[in-house]
N, C-alpha and C positions, 0 to 999 in steps of 0.2 A: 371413593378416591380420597387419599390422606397426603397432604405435602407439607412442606414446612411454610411456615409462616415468613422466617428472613431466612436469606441465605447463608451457608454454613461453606469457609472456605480450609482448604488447607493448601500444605506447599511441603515435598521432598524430593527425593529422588525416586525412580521406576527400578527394583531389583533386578528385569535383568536387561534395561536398555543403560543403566546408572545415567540418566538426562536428569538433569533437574526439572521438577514440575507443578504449575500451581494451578489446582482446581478449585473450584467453585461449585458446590450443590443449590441449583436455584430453584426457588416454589414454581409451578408450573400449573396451569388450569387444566393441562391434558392429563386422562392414564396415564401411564407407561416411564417407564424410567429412561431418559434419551442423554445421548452424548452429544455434546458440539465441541468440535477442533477448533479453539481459538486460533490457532498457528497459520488455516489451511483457510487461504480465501473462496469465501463460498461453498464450505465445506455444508453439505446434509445434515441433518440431526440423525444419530448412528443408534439404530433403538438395540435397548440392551436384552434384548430376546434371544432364546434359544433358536429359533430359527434365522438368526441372523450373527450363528457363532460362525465366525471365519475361521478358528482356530485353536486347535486343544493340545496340540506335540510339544510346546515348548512350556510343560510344565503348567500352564495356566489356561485361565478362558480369555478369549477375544474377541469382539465382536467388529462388524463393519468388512471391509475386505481388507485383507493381509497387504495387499499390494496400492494400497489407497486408504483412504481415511478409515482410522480403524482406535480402538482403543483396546491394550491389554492389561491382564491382572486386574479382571476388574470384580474376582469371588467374593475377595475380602469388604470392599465395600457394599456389593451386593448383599453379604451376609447382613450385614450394620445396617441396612436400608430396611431389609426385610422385619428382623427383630424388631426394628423402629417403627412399624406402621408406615413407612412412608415407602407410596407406590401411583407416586407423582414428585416428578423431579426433570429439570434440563440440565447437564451438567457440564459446567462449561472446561476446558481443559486445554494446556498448552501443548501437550506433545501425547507422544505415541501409547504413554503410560500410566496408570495412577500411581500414587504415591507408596511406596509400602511403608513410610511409616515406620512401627515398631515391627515389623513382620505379622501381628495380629488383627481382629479386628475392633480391638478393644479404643483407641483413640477415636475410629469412625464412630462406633457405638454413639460414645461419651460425650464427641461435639455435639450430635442430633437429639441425643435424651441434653444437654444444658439448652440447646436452642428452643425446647418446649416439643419435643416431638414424643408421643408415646402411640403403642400400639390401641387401637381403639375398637377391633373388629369390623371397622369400612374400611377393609378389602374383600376383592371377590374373591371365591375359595373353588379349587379345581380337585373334585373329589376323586379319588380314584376307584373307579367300580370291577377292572380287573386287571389282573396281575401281569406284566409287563413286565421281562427279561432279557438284557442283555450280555454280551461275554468279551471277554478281553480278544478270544479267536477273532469277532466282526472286527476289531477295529484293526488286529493285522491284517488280516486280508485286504484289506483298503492300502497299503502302506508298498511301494514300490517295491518289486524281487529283491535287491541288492540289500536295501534295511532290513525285508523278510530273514533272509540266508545269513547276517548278521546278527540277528536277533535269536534264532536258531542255535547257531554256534557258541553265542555268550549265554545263553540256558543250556545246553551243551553241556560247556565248561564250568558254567556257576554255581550248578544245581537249581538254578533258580526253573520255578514254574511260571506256565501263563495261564493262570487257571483264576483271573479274575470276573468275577461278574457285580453286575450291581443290577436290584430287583426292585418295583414298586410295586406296594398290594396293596388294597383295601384295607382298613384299619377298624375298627365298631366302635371307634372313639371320633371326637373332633379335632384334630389333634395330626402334625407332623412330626413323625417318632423316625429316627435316624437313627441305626444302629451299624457300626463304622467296626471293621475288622482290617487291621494290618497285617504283615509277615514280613519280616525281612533278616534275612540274615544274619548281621548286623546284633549281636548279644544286645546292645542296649536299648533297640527297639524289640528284636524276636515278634511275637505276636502279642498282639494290643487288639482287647475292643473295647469300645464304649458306646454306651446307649444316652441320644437325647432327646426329650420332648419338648415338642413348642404348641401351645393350645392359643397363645395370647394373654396367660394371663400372666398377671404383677409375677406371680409365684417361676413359672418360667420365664420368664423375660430374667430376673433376677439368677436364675440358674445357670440361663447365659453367661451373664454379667459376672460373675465368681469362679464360672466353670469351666465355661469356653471360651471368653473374648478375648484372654489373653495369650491364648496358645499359639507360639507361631511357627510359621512355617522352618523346613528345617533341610538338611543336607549333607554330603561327606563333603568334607574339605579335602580331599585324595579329588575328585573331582572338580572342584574350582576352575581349574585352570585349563581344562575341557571345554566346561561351561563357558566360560568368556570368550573362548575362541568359536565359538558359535552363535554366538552371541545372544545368552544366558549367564545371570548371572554377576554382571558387570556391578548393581548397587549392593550386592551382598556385602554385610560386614556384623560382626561380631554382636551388633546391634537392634538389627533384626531379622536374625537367621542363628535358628539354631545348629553349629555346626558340630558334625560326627569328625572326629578323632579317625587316622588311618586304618586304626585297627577296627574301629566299626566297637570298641566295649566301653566306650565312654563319650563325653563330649566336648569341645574346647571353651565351650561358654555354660554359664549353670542351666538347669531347665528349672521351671515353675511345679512341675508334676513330672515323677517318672514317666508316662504315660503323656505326658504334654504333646507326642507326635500324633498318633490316633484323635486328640480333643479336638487338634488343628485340621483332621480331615473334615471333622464333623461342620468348621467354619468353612472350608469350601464346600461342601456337600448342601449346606444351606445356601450360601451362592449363586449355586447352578441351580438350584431347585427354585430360585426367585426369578432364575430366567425364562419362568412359564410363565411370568404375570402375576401369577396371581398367590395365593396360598394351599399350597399342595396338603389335602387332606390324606395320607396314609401315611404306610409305614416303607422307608427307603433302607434295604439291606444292600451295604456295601461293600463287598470281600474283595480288598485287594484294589480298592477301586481307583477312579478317574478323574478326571475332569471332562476326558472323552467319551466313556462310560455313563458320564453324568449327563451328557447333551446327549446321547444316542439314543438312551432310556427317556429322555422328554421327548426325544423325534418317535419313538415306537409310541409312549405314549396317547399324541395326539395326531395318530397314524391313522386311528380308528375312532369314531366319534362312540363306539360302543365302551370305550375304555373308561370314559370317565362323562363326570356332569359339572358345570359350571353352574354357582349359587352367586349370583352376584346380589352385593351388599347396598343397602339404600344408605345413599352418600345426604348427608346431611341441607348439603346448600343446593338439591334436587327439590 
């Protein structure tokens, strides 16, 4: 068990509720990474596990219940928690959202490495012993007839495929290796991959830190104004959202790296992969992938206890 020493706060708005919001990451004696609604009297502590995802349609993870105390958007920080060694935390928060910040996960990173947090190896490590697949087909079929018969007709007419899956295998390394494949139509994405490793050490950790932590999330601006009326979307701005241009062959703000949209999946892919607990020992292939995707594969997962083994780390103040 690794947390912080003082607490680390920050304050913005929620991208797609646009509330203002100001959290608080506090040291905790317990495991687990838990939310508290300051807002919500007598609110639970909302633990930030995969089996306690309420929520994956509206472009993010969320945990708690949708319809009750709940926290969303909560990869990015997750990502930053995880790279940091820190896997004890209560987090304290005013409203529905965390903060996004610059759209990356790079300011989360940055406050928890200045507060003295680095990765140390005391956490337990959830290795995976065999191969676990999911497909973009399971999570429509869960999804109401009318969204079905919709979704149908816009791949129809778009050409667009459902032909996504995200897989986790055993690896012969120590080591979570993420290899992230986009496609979109869209000239200035087209298809993107990239490969990341995380072992723990200084050497990745810092590979992050240059490579990934500032990729952020990204969008068409043709859509905008879809998104608000459903209520997605609302804190977007120039600032931290990469936005795509009508035509899908350029973008209205600079990127960091051509290739900056696929880096950015690899920070939610790390995210959802901290919402096991623990530190995921394989290799996570993503074609196309999820957020949904990425919770379904931790439910198949720890579906079967033959799937994988749990190494837990001798905690120092034991």
């Amino acid at each position: 068990m690794v947390g912080l020493k003082n607490k680390v706060e920050f304050s913005g708005c929620g991208i797609h509720s646009g509330l203002p919001v100001r959290m608080v990451v506090n040291p905790s004696d317990t495991t687990g990474i838990y939310f508290r609604r300051t807002d919500i009297a007598k609110a639970e502590l909302i633990s930030g596990r995969f089996d306690n995802v309420g929520e994956t349609r509206m472009r993010n993870t969320t945990v708690g219940n949708p319809d009750g105390a709940h926290v969303q958007t909560i990869e990015h920080l997750m990502a930053a928690l995880f790279i940091a060694g820190i896997d004890s935390a209560v987090i304290d928060i005013d409203g529905p959202e965390t903060p996004i910040l610059d759209g990356s996960a790079a300011i989360f990173f940055d406050s928890f490495a200045n507060a003295g947090a680095k990765f140390d190896g005391r956490m337990h490590k959830i290795i995976v012993r065999r191969p676990v697949t999911v497909y973009a087909t399971e999570i429509i079929r869960q999804l109401p007839f009318i969204v079905r018969v919709k979704l149908w007709l816009f791949n129809k007419f778009s050409g667009h495929k459902t032909d996504g899956f995200v897989r986790l295998e055993p690896i012969n390394t120590d080591k979570l290796e993420i290899t992230a494949t986009l496609v979109y139509p869209e000239k200035i994405i087209g298809c993107q991959t990239y490969t990341y490793s995380f072992d723990g050490t200084n050497a990745s950790v810092t590979d992050f830190v240059k490579n990934i932590s500032r990729a952020r999330t990204f969008g068409k601006y043709s859509e905008w104004e879809y998104l608000k009326a459903h209520g997605m979307g609302r804190g977007a701005n120039e600032n931290n959202v990469i936005a795509l241009n009508n035509e899908g062959d350029g973008t209205l703000n600079e990127t960091i790296w051509p290739d900056e949209f696929v880096r950015h999946k690899i920070i939610d892919a790390l995210g959802d992969m901290f919402t096991s607990g623990g530190f995921i020992v394989g290799h996570l292939e993503s074609f196309k992938g999820s957020h949904a995707l990425n919770n379904l594969v931790l439910k198949k997962l720890f579906s079967d206890r033959l799937n994988y083994d749990i190494v837990y780390a001798k905690d120092e103040n034991q």
